[in-house]
PDB file with one MODEL, atoms N, CA, C and O in Angstrom:
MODEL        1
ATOM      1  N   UNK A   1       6.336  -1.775   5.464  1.00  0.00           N
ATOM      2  CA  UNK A   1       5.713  -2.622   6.445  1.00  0.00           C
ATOM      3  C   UNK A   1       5.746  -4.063   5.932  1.00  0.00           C
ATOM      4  O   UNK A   1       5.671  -4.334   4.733  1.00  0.00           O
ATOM      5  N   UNK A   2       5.842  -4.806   6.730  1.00  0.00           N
ATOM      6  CA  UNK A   2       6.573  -6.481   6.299  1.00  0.00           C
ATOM      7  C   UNK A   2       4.948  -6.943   6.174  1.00  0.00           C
ATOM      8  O   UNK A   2       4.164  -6.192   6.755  1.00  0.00           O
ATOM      9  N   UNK A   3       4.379  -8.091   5.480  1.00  0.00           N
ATOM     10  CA  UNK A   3       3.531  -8.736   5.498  1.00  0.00           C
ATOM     11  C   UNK A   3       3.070  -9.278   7.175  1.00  0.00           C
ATOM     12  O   UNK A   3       1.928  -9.036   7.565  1.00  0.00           O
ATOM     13  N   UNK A   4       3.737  -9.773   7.787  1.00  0.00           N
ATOM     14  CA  UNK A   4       3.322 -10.239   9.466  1.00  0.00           C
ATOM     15  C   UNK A   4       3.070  -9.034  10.071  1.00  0.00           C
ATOM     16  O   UNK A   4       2.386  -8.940  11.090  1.00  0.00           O
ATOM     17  N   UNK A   5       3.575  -8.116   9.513  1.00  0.00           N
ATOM     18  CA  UNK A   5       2.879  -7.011  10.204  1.00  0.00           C
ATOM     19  C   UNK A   5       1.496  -6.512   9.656  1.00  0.00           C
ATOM     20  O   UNK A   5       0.755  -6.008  10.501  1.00  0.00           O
ATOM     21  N   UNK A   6       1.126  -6.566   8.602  1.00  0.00           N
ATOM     22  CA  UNK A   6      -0.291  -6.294   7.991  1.00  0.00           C
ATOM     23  C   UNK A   6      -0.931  -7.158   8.473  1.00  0.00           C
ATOM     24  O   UNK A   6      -1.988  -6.760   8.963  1.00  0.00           O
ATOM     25  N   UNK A   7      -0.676  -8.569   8.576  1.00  0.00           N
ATOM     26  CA  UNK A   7      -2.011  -9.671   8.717  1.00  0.00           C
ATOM     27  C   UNK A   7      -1.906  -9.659  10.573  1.00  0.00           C
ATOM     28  O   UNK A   7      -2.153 -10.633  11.284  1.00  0.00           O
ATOM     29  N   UNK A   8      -1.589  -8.644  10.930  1.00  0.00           N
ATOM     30  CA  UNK A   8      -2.371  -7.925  12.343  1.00  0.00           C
ATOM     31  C   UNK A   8      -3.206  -7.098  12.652  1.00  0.00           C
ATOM     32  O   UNK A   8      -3.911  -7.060  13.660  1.00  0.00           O
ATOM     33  N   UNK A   9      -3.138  -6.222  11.558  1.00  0.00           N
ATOM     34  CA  UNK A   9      -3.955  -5.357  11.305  1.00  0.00           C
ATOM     35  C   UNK A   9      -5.554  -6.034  11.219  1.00  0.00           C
ATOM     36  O   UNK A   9      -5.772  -7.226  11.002  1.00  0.00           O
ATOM     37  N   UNK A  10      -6.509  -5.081  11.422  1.00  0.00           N
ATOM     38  CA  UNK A  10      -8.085  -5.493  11.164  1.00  0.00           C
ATOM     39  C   UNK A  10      -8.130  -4.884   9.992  1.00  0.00           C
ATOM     40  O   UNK A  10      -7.321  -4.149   9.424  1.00  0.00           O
ATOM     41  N   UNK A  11      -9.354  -5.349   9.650  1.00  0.00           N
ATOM     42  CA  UNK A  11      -9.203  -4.660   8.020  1.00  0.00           C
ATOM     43  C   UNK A  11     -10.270  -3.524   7.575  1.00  0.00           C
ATOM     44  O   UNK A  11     -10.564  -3.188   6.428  1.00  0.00           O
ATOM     45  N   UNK A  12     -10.900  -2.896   9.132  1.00  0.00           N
ATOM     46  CA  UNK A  12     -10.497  -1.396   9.011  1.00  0.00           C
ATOM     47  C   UNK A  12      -9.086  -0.583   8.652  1.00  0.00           C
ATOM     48  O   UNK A  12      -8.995   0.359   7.864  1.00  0.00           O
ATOM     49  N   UNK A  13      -7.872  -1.259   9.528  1.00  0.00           N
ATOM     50  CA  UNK A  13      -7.053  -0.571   9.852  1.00  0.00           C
ATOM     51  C   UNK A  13      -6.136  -0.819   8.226  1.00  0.00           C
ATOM     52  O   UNK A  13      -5.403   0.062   7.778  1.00  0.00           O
ATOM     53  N   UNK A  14      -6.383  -2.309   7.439  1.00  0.00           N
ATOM     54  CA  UNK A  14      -5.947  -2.600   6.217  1.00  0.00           C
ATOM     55  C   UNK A  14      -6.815  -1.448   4.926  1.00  0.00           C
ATOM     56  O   UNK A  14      -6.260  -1.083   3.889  1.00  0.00           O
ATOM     57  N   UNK A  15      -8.170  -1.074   5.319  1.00  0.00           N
ATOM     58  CA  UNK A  15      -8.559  -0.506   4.269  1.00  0.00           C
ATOM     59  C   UNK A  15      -7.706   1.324   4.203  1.00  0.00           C
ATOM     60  O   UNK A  15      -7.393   2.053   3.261  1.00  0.00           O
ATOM     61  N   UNK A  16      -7.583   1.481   5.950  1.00  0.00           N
ATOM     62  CA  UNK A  16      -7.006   2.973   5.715  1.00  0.00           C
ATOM     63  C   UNK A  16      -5.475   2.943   5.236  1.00  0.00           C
ATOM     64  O   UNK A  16      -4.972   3.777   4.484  1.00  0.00           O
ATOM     65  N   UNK A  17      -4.905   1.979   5.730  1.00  0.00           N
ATOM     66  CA  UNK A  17      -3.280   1.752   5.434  1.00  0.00           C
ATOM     67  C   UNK A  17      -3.452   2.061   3.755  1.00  0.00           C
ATOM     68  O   UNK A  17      -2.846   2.942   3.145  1.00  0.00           O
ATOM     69  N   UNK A  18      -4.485   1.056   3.151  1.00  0.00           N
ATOM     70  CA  UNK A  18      -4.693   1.125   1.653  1.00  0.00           C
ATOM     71  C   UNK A  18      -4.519   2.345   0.855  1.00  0.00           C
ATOM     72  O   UNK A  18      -3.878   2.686  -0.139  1.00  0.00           O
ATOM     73  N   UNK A  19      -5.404   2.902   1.744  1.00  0.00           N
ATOM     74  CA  UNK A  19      -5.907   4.548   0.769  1.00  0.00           C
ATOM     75  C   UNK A  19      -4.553   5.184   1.045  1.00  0.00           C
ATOM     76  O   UNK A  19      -3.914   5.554   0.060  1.00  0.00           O
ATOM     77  N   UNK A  20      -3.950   5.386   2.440  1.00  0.00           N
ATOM     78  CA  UNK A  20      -2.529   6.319   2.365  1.00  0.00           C
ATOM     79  C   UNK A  20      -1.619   5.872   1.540  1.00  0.00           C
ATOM     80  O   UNK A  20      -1.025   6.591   0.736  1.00  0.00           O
ATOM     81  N   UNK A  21      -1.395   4.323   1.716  1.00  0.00           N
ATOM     82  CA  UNK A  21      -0.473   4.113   0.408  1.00  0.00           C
ATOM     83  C   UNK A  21      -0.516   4.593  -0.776  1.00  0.00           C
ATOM     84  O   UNK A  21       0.375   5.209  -1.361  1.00  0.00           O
ATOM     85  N   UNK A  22      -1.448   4.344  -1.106  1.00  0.00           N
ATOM     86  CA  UNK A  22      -2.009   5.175  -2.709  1.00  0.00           C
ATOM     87  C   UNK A  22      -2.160   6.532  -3.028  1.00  0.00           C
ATOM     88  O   UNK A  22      -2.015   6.851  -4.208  1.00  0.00           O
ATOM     89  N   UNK A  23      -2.501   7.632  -1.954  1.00  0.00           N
ATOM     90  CA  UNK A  23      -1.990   8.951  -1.789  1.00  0.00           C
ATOM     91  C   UNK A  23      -0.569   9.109  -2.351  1.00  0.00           C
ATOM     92  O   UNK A  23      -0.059   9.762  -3.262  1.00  0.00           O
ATOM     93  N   UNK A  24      -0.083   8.104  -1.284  1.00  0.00           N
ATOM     94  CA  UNK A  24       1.906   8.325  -0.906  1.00  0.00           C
ATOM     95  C   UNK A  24       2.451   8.218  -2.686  1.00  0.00           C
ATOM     96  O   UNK A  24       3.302   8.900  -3.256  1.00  0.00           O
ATOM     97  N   UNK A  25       1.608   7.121  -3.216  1.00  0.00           N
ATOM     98  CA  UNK A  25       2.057   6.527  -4.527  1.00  0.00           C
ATOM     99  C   UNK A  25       1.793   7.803  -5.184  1.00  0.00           C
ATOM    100  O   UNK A  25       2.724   8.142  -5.913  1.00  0.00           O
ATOM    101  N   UNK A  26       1.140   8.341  -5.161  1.00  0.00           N
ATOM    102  CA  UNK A  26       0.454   9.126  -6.335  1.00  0.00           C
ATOM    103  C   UNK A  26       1.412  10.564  -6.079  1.00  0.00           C
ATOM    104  O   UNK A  26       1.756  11.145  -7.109  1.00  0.00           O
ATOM    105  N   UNK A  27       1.857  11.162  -4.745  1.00  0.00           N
ATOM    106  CA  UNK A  27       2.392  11.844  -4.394  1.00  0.00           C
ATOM    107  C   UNK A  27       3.963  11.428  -5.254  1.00  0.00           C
ATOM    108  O   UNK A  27       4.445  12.043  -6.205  1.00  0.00           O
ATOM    109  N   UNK A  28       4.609  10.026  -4.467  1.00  0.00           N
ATOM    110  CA  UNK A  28       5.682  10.129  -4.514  1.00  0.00           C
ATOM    111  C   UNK A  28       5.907  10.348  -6.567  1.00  0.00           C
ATOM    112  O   UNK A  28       6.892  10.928  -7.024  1.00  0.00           O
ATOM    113  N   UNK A  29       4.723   9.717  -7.524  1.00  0.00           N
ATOM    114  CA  UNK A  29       4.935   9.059  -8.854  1.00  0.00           C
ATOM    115  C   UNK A  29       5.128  11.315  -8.854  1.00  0.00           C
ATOM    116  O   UNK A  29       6.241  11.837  -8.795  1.00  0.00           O
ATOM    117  N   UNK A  30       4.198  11.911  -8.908  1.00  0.00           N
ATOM    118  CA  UNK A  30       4.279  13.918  -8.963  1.00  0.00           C
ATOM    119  C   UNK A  30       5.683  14.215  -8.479  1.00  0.00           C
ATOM    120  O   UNK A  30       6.366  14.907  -9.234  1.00  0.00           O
ATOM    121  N   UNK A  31       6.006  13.971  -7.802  1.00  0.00           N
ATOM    122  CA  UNK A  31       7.207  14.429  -7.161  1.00  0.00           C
ATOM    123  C   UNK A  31       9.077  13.829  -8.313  1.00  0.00           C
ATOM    124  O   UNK A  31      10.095  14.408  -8.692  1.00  0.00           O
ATOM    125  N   UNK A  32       8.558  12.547  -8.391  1.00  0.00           N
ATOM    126  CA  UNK A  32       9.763  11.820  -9.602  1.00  0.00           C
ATOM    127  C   UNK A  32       9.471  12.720 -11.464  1.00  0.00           C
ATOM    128  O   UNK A  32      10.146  13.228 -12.359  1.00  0.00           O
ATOM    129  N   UNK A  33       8.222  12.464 -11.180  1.00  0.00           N
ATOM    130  CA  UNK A  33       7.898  13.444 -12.475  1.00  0.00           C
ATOM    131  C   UNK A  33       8.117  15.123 -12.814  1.00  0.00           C
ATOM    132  O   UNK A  33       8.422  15.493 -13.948  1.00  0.00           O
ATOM    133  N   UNK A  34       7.943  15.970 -11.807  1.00  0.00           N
ATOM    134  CA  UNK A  34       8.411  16.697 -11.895  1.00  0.00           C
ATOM    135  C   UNK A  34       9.636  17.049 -11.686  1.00  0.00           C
ATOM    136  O   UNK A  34      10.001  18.063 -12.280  1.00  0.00           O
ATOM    137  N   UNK A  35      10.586  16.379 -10.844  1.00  0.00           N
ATOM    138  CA  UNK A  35      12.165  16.357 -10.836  1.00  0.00           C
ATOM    139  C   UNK A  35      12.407  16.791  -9.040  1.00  0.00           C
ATOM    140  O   UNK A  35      13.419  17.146  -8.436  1.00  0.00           O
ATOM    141  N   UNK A  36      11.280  16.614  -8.679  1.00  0.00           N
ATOM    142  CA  UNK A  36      11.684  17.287  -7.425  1.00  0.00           C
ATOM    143  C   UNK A  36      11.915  16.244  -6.451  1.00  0.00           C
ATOM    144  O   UNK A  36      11.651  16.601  -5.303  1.00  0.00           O
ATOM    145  N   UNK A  37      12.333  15.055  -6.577  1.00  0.00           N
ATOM    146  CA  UNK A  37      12.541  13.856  -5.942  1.00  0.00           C
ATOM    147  C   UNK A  37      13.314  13.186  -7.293  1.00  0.00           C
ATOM    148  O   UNK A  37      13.084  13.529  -8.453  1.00  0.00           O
ATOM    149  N   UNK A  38      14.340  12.092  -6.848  1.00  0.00           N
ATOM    150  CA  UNK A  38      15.053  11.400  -7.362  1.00  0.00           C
ATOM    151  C   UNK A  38      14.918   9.926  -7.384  1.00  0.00           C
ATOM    152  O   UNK A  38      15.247   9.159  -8.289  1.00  0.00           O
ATOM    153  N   UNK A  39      14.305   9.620  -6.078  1.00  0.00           N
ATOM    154  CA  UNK A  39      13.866   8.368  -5.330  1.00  0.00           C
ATOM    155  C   UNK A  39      12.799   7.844  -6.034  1.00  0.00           C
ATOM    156  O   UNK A  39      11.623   8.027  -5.721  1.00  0.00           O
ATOM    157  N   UNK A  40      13.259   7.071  -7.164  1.00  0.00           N
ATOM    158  CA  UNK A  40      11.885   6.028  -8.164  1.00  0.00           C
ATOM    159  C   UNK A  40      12.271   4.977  -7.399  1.00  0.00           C
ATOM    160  O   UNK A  40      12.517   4.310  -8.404  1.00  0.00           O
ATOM    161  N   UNK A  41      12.572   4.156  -6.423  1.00  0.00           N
ATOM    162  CA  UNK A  41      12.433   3.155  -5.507  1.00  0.00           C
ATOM    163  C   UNK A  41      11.680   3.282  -4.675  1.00  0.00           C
ATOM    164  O   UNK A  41      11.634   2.248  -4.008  1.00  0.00           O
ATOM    165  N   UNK A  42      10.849   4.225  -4.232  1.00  0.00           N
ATOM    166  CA  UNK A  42       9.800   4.577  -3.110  1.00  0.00           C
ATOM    167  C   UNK A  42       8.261   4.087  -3.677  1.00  0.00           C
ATOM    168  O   UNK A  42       7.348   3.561  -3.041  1.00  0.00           O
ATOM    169  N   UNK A  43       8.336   4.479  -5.181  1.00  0.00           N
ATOM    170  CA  UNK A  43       7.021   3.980  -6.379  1.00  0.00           C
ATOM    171  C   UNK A  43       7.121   2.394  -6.095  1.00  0.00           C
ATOM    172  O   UNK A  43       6.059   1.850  -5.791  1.00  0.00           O
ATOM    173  N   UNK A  44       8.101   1.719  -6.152  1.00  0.00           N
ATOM    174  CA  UNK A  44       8.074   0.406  -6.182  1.00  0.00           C
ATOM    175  C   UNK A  44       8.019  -0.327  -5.096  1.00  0.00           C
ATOM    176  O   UNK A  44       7.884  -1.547  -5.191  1.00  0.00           O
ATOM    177  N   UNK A  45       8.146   0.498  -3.507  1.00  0.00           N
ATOM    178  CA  UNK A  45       8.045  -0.001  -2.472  1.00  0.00           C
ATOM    179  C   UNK A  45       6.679   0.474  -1.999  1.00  0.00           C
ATOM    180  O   UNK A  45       6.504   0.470  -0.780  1.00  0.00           O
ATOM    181  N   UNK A  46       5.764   0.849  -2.720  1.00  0.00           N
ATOM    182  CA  UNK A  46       4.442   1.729  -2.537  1.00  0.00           C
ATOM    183  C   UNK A  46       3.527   0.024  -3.398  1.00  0.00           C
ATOM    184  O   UNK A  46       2.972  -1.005  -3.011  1.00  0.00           O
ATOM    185  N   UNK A  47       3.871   0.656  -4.611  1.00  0.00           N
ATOM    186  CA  UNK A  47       3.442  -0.758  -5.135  1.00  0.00           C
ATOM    187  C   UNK A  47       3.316  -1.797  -4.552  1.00  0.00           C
ATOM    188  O   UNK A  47       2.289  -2.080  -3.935  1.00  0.00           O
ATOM    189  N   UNK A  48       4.303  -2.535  -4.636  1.00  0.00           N
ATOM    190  CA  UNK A  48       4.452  -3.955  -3.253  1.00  0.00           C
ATOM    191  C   UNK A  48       3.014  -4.004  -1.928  1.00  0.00           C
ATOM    192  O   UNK A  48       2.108  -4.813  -1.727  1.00  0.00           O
ATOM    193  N   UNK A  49       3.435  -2.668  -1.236  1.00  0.00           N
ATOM    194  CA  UNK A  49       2.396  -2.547  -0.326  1.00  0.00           C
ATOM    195  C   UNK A  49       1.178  -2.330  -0.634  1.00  0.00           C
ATOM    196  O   UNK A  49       0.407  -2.682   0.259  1.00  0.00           O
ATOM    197  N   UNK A  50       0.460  -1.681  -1.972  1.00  0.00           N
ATOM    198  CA  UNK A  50      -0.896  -1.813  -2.041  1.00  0.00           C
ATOM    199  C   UNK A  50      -1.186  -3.362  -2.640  1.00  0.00           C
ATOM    200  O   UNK A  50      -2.292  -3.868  -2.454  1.00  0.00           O
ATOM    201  N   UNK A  51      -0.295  -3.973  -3.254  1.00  0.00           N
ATOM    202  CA  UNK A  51      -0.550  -5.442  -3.165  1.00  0.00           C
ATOM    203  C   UNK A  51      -1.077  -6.358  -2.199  1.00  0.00           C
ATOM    204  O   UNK A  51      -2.159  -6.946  -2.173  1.00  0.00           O
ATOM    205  N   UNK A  52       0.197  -6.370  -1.165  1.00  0.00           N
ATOM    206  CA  UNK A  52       0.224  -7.254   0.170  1.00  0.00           C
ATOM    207  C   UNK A  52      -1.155  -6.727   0.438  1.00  0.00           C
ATOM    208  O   UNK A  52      -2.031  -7.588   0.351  1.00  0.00           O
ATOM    209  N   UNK A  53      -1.648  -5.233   0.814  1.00  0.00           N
ATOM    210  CA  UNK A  53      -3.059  -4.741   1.795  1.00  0.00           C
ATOM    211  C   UNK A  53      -4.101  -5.430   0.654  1.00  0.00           C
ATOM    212  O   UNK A  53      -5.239  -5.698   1.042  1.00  0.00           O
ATOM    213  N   UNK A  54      -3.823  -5.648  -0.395  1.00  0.00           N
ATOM    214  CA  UNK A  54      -5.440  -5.667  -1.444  1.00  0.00           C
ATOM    215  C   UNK A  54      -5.299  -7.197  -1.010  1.00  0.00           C
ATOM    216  O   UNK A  54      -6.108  -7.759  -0.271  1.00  0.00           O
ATOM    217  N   UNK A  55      -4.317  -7.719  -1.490  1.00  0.00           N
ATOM    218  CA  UNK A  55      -4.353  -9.571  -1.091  1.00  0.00           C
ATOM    219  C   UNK A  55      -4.684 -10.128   0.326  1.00  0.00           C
ATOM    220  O   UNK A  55      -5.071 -11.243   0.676  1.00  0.00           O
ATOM    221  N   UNK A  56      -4.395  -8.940   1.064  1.00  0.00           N
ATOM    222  CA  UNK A  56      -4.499  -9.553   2.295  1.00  0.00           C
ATOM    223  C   UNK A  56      -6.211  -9.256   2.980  1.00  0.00           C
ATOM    224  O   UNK A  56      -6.782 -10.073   3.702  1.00  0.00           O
ATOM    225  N   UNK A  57      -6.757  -8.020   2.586  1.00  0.00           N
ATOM    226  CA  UNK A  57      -8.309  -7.603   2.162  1.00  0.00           C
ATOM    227  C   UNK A  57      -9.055  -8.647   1.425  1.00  0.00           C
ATOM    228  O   UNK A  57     -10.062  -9.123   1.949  1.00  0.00           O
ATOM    229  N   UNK A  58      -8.669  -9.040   0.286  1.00  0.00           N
ATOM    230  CA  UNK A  58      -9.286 -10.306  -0.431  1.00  0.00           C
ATOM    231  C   UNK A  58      -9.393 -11.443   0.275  1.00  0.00           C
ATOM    232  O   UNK A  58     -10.483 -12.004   0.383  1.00  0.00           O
ATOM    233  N   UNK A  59      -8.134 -11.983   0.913  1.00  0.00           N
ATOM    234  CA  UNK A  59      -8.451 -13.003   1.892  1.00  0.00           C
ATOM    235  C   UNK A  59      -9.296 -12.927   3.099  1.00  0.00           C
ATOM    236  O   UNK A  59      -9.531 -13.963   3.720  1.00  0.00           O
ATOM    237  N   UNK A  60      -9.651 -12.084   3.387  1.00  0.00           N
ATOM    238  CA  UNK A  60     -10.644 -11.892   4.415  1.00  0.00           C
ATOM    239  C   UNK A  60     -11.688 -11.958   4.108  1.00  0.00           C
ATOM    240  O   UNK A  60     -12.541 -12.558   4.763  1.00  0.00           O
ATOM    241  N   UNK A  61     -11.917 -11.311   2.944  1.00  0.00           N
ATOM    242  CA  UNK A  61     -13.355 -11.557   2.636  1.00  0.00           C
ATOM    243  C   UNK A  61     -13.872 -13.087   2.293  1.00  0.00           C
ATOM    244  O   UNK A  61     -14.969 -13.485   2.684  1.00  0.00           O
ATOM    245  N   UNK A  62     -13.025 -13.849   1.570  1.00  0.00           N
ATOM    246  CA  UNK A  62     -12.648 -14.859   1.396  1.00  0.00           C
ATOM    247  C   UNK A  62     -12.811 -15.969   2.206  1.00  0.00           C
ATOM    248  O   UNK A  62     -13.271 -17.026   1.777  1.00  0.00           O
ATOM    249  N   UNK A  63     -12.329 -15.727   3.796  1.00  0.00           N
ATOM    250  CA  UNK A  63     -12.882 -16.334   4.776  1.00  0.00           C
ATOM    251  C   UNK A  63     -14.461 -16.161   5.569  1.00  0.00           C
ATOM    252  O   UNK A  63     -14.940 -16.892   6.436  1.00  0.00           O
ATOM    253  N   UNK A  64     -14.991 -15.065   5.003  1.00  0.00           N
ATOM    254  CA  UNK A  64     -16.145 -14.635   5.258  1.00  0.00           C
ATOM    255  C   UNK A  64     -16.746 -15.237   4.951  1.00  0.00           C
ATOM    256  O   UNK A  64     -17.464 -15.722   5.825  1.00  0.00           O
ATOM    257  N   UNK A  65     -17.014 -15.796   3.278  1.00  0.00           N
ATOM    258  CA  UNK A  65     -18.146 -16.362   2.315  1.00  0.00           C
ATOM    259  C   UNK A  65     -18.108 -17.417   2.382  1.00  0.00           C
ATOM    260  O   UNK A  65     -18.890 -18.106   1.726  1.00  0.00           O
TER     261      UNK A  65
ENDMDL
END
C-alpha cells in the first residue's frame, strides 16, 4: 500500500492495518524460517509498511496536542 493511500485512512482504520501487518510479518518471518516460503522480500515490504502506519499514527497524534 503506497503512503497516499494510508494518509486516507482514519486512524482507526491505520491502527487495524497496523496489527495485520505485523501478524503478516511475523507469519511471513515462520514461514522463511522454516523453509516453507522462499520470499525474504515480503519481510521487507512488511517492514516499510509498519513504518509508514506508525509515522503516519504519530503524526496524528501530533496534530492533536
Amino acid at each position: 500500500m503506497k503512503i497516499s493511500e494510508l494518509r486516507q485512512l482514519t486512524p482507526k482504520k491505520l491502527r487495524e492495518t497496523l496489527s495485520k501487518a505485523r501478524k503478516d510479518k511475523s507469519a511471513a518471518r515462520f514461514h522463511v524460517n522454516t523453509g516453507q516460503n522462499q520470499d525474504t522480500s515480503k519481510i521487507k515490504k512488511l517492514k516499510k509498511m509498519i513504518a509508514r502506519v506508525k509515522y503516519l499514527l504519530h503524526n496524528e497524534s501530533q496534530k492533536t496536542s
